[in-house]
C-alpha positions as CSV (number, residue, x, y, z in Angstrom):
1,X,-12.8,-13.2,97.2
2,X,-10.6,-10.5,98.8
3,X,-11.0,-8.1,95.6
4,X,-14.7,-8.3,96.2
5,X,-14.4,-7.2,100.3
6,X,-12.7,-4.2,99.2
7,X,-14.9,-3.0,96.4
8,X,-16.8,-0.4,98.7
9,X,-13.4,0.5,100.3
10,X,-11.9,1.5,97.2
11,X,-15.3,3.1,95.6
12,X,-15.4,5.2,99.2
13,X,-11.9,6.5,98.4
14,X,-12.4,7.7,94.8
15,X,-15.8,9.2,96.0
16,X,-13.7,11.3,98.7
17,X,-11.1,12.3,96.5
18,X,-13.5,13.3,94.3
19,X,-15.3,15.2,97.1
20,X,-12.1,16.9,98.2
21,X,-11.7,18.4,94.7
22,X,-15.4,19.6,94.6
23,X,-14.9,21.3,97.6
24,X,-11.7,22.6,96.8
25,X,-13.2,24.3,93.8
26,X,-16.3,25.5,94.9
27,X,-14.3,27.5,98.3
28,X,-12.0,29.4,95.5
29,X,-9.0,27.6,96.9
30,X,-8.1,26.3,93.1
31,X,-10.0,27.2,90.1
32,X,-8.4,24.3,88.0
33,X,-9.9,21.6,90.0
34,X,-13.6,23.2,88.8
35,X,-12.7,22.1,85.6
36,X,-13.9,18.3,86.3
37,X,-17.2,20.0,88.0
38,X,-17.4,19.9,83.6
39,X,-18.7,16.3,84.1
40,X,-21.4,16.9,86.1
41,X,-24.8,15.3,84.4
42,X,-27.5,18.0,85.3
43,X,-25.3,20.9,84.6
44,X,-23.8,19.1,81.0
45,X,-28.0,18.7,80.5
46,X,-28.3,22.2,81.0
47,X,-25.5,23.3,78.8
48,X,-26.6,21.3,75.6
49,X,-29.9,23.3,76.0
50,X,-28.2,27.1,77.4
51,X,-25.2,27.2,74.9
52,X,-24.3,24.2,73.2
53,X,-21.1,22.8,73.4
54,X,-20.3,19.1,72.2
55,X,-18.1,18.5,75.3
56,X,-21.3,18.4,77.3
57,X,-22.8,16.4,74.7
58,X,-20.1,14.0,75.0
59,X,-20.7,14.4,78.8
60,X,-24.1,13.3,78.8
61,X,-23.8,10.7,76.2
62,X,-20.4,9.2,77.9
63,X,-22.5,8.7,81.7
64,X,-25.4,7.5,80.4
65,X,-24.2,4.8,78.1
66,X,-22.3,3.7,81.5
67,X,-25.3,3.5,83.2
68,X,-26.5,1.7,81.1
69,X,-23.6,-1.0,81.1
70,X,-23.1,-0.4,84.9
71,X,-25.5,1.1,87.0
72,X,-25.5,4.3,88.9
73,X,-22.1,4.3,90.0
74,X,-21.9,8.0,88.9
75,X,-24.1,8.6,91.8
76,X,-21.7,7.1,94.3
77,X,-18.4,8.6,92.9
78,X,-18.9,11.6,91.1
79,X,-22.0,13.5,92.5
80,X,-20.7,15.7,95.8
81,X,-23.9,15.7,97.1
82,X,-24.4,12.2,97.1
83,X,-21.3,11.5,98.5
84,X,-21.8,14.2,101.2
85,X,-25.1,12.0,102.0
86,X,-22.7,9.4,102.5
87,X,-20.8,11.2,104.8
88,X,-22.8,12.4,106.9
89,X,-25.0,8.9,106.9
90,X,-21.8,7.7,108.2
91,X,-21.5,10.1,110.9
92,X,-25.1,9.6,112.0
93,X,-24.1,5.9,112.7
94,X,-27.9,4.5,112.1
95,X,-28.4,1.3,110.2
96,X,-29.7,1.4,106.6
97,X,-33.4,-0.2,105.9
98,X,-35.6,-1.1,102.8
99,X,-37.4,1.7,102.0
100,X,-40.3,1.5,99.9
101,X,-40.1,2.5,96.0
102,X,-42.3,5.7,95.5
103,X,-42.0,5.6,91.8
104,X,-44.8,7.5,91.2
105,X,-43.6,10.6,93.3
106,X,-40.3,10.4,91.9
107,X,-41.2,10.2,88.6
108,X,-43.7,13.3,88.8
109,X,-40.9,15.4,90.7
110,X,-38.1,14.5,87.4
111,X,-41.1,14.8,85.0
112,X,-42.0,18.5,86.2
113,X,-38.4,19.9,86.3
114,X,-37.4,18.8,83.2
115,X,-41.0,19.9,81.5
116,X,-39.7,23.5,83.2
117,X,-36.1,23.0,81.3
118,X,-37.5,22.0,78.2
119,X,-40.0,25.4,78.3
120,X,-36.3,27.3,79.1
121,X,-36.5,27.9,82.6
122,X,-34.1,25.9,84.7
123,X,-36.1,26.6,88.6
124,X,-36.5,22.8,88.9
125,X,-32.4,22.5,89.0
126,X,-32.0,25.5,90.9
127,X,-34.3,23.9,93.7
128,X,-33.5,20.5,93.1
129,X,-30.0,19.6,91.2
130,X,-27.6,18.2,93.7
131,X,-24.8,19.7,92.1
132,X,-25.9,23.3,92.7
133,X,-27.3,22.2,96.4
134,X,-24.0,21.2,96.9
135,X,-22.1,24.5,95.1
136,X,-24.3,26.8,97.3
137,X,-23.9,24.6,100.6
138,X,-19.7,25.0,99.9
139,X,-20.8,28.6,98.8
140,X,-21.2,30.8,101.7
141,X,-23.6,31.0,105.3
142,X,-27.0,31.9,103.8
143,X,-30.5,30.9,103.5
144,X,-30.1,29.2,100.2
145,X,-27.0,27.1,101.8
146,X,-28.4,26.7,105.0
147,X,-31.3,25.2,103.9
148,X,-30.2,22.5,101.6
149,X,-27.6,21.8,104.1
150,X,-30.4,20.9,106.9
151,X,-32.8,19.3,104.7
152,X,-30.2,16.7,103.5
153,X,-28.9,16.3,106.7
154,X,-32.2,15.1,108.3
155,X,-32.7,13.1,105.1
156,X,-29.5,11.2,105.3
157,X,-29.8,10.5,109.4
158,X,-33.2,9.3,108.5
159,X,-32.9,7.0,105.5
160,X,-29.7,7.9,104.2
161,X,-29.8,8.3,99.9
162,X,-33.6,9.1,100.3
163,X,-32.9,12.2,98.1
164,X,-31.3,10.7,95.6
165,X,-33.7,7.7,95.6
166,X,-36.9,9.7,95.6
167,X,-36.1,13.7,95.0
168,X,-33.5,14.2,92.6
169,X,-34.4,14.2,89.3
170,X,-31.1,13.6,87.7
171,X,-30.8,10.5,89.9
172,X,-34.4,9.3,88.6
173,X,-33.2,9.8,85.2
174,X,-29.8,7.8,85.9
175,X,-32.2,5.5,87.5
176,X,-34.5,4.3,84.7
177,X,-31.1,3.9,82.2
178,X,-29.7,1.7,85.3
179,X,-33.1,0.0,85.6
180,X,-33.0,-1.6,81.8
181,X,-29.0,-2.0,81.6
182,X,-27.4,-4.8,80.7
183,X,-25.2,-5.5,83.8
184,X,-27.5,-5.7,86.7
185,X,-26.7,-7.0,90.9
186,X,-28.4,-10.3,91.5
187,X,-28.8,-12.1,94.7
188,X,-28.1,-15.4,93.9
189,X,-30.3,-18.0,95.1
190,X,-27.8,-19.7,97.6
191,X,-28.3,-16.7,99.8
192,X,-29.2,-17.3,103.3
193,X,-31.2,-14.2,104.0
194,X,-29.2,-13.3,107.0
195,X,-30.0,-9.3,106.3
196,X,-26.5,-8.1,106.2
197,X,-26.8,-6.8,103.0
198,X,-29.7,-4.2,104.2
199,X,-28.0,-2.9,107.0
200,X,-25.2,-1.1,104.8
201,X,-27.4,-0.5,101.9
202,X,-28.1,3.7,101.9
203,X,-31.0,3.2,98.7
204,X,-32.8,1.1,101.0
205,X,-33.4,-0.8,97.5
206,X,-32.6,-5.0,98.9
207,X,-35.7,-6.5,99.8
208,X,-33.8,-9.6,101.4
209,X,-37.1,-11.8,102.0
210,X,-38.3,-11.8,98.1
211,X,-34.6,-12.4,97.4
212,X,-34.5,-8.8,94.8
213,X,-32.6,-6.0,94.8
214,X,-33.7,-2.8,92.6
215,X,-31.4,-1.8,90.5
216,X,-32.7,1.1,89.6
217,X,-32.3,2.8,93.2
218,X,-28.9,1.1,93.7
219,X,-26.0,3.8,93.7
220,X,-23.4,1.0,93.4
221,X,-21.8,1.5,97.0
222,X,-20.5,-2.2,96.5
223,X,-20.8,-2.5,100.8
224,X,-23.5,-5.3,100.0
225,X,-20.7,-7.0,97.7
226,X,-18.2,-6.3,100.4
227,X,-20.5,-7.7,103.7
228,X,-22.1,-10.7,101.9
229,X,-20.6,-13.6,103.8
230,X,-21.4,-16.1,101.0
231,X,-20.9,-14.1,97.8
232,X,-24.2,-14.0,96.8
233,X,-24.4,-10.8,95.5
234,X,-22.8,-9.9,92.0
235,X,-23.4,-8.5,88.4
236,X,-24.7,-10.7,86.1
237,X,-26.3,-10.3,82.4
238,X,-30.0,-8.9,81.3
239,X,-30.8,-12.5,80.5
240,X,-30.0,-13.5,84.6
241,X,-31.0,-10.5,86.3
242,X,-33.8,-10.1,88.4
243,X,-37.0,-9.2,87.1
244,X,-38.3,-6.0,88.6
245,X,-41.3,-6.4,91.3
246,X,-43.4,-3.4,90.9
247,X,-43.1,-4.3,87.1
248,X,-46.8,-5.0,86.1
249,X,-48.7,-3.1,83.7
250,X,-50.8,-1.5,86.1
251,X,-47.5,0.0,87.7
252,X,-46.4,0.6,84.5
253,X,-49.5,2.6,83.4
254,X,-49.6,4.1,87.0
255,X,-45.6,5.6,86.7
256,X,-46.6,6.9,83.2
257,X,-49.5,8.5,83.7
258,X,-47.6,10.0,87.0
259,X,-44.8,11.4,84.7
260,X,-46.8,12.4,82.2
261,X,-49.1,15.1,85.0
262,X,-45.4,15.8,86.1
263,X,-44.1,17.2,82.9
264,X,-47.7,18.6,82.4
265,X,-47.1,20.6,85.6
266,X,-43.8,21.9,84.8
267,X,-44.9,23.2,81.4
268,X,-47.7,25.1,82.6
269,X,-45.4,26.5,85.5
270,X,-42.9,27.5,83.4
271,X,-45.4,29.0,81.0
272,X,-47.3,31.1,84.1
273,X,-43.5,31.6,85.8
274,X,-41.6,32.5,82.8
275,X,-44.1,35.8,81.6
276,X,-43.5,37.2,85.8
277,X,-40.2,36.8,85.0
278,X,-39.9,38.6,82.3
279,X,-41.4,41.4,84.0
280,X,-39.4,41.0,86.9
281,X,-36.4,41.3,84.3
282,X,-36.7,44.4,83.5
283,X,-35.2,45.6,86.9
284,X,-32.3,43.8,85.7
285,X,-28.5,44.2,87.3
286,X,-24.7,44.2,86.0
287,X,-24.5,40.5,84.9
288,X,-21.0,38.3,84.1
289,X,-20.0,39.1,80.4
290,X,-21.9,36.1,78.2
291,X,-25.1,35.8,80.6
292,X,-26.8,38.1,77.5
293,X,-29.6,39.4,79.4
294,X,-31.4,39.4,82.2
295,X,-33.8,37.5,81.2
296,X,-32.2,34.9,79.7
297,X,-30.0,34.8,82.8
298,X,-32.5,34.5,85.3
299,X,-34.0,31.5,83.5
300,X,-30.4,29.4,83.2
301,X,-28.4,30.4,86.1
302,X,-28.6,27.7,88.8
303,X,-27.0,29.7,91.6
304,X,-24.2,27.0,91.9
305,X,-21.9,29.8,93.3
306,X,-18.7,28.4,91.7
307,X,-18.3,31.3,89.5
308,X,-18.7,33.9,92.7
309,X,-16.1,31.3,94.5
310,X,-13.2,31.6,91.1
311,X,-13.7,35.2,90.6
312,X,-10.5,36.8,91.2
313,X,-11.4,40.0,91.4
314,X,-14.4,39.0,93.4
315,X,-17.0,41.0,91.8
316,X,-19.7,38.3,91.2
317,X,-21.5,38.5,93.7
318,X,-24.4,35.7,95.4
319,X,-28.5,37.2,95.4
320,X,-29.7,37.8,98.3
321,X,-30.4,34.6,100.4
322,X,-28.1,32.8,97.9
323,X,-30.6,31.3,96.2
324,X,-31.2,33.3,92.7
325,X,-29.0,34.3,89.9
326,X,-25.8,35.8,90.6
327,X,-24.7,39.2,89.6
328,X,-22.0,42.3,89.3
329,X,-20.9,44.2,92.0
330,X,-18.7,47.1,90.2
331,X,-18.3,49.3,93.6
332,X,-15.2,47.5,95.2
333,X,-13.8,45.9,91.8
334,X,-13.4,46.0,88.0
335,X,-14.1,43.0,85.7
336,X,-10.6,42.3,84.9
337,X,-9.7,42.9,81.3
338,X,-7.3,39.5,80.7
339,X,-9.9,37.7,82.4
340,X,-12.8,35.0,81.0
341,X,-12.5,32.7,83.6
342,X,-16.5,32.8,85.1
343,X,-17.3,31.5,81.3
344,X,-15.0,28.9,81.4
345,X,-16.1,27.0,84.4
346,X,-20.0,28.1,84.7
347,X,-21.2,24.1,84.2
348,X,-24.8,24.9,83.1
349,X,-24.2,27.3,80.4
350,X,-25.7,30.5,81.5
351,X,-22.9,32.5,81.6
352,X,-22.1,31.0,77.8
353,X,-18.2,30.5,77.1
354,X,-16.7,34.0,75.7
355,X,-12.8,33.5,74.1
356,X,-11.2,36.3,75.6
357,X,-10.4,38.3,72.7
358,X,-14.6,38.5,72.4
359,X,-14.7,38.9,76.2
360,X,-12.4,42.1,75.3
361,X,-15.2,43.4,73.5
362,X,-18.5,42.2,75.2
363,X,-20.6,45.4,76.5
364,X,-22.1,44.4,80.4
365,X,-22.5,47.8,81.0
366,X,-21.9,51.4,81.0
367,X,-19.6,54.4,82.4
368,X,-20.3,57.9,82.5
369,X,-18.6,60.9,83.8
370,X,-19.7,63.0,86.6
371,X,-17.5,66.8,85.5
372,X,-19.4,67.7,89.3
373,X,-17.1,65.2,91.1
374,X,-13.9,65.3,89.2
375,X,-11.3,67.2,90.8
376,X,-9.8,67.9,87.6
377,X,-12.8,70.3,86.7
378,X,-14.0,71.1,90.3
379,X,-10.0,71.8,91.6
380,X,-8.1,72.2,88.7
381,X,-5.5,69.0,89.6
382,X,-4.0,67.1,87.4
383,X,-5.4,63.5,87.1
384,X,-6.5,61.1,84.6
385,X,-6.7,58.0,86.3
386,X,-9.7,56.7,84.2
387,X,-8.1,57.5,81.0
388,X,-5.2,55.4,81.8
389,X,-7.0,52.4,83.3
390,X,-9.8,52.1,81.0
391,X,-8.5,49.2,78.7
392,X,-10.2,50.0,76.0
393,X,-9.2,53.9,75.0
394,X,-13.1,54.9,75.6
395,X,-11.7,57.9,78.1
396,X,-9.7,60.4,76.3
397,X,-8.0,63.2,77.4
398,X,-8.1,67.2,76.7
399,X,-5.0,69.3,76.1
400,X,-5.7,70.6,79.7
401,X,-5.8,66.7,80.9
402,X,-9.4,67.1,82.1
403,X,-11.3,63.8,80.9
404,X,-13.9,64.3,77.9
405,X,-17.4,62.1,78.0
406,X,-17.4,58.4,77.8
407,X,-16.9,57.1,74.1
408,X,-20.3,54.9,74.6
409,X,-18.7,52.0,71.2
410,X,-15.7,51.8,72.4
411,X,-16.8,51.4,76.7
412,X,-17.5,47.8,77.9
413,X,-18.1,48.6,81.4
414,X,-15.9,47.0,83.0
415,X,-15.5,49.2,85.9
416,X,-12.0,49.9,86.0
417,X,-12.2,53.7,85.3
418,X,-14.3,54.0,88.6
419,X,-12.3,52.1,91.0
420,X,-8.8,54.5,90.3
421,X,-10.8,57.4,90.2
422,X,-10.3,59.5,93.7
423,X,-13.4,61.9,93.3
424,X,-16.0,59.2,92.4
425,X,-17.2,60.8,89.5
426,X,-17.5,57.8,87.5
427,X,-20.6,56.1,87.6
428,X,-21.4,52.5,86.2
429,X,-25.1,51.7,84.8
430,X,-27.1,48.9,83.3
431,X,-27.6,48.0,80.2
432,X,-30.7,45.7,79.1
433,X,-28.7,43.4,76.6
434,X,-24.8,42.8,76.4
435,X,-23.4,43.5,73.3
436,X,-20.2,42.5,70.8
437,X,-18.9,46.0,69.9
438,X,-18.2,46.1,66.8
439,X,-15.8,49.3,66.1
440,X,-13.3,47.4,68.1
441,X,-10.3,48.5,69.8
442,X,-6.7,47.1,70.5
């Protein structure tokens, strides 16, 4: 049927629309179109466990009971790395082959990074989540980008969706609710093996001669549907679909056991990596108001980059190599006062979601006055710039107009006192733990 040939035409198309708004959010050109980066798996994961929210709940909940009915087709349309695979797959120009199933590897790869996120420490997705590879790759020309950005190109000249078949843990874990849905592909048995099928196939997942196709490495791409000269390939029910080959109990103990040393591993690194963090904490920087702490921060923050991409004043700022939690940088820029927008698109949580009139009042840091700088004391020129740009009244006056001290409850640290002021004697400083001030101001 004519539908069925344009299946993969029409999945490709909602994939690079898709892709097209992903990148349009993560280069800064629209901060709206970040809001659908909201129904990313991994990151809605990460948020039910950072700072709860039941939109991510719903998130999570909403794509897995789809692939369950369906299959992976999240994989295919809505992850930008995967599609990006795709891409440059289709560049490359090299015909797709079976590839074998190296269950046990993937398994102990998903097993160990989500052992890390259950112990609090999200590493595993900052390596490893294709949704931040993908932020950081869009991001900016560093290490971290650079890096991804080779590693899945070679990957996807040289079998295509290997990473998401084999590395990525939130496609393992979309895998096993696609491998025991209800709606599964089938080859029917009127096929005449003629291998068409495995040449457009990126999971590498149809073993044409044993007549199987493994749905639980199948992104849904639909080009098998679309090629198929006979129809042979299509959906049908749990009761008709094919029966897994690797699905013995020995392979079954085998995968366990391998995801059980997996998650084994990840809880002792996190245990071993989480104590040198907290030390390395201490040294801790100017952080987005609702990251908390350092800390806390360093363990949640994926380095996805879309926050430093939808800054408008273009404070946040990427670590160095990219590949580490982001942070302040108050000497070019204030943290604008009408402003909660990093905490309303951070996907994962770590920068949790402050309502601006909390935002108002959030303490990220600290100003102080320097009387050996200011030219009102040192020249005796009217001034008092900071007074009238600090939003919060915590720079008053004297009759002579010469600024007194910082009011340390009513100063959030936002920075805008030192930016207007012409003799830099403001200074900004760290604090170890934000705050919700509590004698509040208008």
């Amino acid at each position: 049927m004519k539908i069925k040939k344009h299946l993969s035409i029409a999945r490709a198309a909602a994939a690079l629309l898709f892709l097209t708004l992903a990148a349009m959010a993560f280069s800064g050109t629209t901060w709206m179109a970040s809001k659908l980066l909201q129904l990313q798996f991994g990151p809605a994961i990460l948020r039910c466990t950072a700072s709860f929210s039941a939109g991510a709940l719903a998130t999570v909940i909403g794509i897995a009971i789809i692939t369950c009915l369906f299959g992976r087709f999240y994989c295919s349309v809505f992850c930008p790395l995967g599609i990006l695979q795709d891409v440059i797959a289709f560049i490359s120009r090299r015909k797709a082959k079976a590839q074998p199933n190296y269950a046990k590897t993937k398994y102990a790869i998903a097993a160990a990074v989500f052992g890390l996120m259950v112990c609090g420490w999200n590493i595993g997705f900052l390596l490893l989540d294709p949704y931040s590879n993908f932020g950081r790759i869009f991001g900016g020309f560093t290490l971290g980008a650079m890096l991804p950005l080779i590693i899945i190109a070679a990957l996807s000249v040289w079998r295509k969706r290997f990473y998401c078949t084999t590395i990525c843990p939130v496609g393992t874990l979309l895998g096993l609710f696609a491998k025991f849905g209800v709606f599964r592909l089938k080859i029917a048995d009127k096929c005449i093996k003629c291998g068409k099928c495995m040449t457009v196939c990126p999971s590498g997942c149809i073993n044409i001669k044993e007549g199987f196709l493994d749905n639980e490495r199948c992104v849904r791409c639909m080009s098998c549907i679309s090629v198929c000269p006979r129809e042979c390939i299509a959906f049908a029910g749990l009761e008709k679909a094919n029966v897994p080959l690797n699905a013995s109990r020995r392979a079954f103990l085998m995968n366990s056991g391998a995801m059980l040393a997996g998650f084994a591993s990840g809880v002792m690194l996190a245990k071993a990596g989480l104590s040198k963090l907290a030390v390395i904490s201490k040294r801790f920087k100017i952080l987005p108001p609702g990251a908390g702490n350092a800390e806390r921060f360093a363990s949640k923050c994926t380095a996805c980059q879309l926050c430093t991409a939808n800054c408008p004043a273009k404070i946040i700022t990427s670590a160095p190599g990219g590949n580490g939690p982001v942070s302040l940088d108050l000497s070019n820029g204030a943290c604008k006062y009408e402003c909660n927008r990093c905490s309303q698109i951070c996907p994962t949580g770590a920068i949790a979601f402050l309502p601006l009139a909390v935002k108002q009042k959030t303490k990220i840091a600290e100003a102080s006055l320097n009387p050996e700088n200011c030219i009102v004391f040192q020249e005796g020129e009217e001034c008092g710039e900071c007074a009238k740009a600090c939003p919060t009244h915590a720079i008053a006056l004297r009759k002579n107009g010469a600024p007194r001290p910082v009011n340390p409850s009513l100063c959030i640290g936002c920075g805008a006192c030192r930016i207007v002021c012409p003799g830099s004697a403001m200074t900004m400083h760290e604090i170890e733990k934000q705050i919700l001030l509590i004698s509040g101001h208008d």
